[in-house]
C-alpha positions in Angstrom: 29.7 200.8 41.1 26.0 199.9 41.0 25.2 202.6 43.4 27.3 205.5 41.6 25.0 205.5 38.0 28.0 205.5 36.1 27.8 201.6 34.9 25.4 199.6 33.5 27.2 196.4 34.3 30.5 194.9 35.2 33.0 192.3 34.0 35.7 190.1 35.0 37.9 187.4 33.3 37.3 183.7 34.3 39.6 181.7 36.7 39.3 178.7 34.4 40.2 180.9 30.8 41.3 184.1 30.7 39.6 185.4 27.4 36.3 184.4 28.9 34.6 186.7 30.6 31.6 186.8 33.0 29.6 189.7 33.3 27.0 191.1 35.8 24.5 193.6 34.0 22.0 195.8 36.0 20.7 197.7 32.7 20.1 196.0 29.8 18.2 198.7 28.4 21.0 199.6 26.1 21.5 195.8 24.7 20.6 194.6 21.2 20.8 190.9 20.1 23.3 190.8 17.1 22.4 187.7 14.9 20.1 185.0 15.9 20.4 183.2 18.8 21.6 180.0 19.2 20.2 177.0 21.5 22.7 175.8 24.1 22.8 172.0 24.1 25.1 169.2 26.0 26.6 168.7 22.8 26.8 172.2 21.8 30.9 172.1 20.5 31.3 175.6 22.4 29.9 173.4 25.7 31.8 170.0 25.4 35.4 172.4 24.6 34.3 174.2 27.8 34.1 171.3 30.0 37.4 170.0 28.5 39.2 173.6 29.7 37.7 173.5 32.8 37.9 169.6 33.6 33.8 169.1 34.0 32.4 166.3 32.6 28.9 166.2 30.8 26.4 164.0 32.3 
């Protein structure tokens, strides 16, 4: 795909939860930051319901 030009990146749904999605990008040329962004912490709620869905505890 990378080698064709067409694509600027691909995706592919998670293992652990299908609505999540992990992507590999190889032009980011075209990206823009929509809102602010938001700092990622142990305790983030987004963080601590993803180690529940995947069984991971946080250390």
């Amino acid at each position: 795909m990378y080698d064709t030009g067409d694509y600027s990146g691909v995706s592919w749904w998670s293992y652990y939860e299908p609505r999540w999605a992990s992507f590999g990008l190889w032009d980011i040329s075209g990206l823009a930051v929509d809102g602010s962004p938001e700092p990622l912490t142990l305790t983030h709620p987004s963080l601590e319901e993803a180690s529940r869905i995947i069984r991971r505890l946080i250390t």
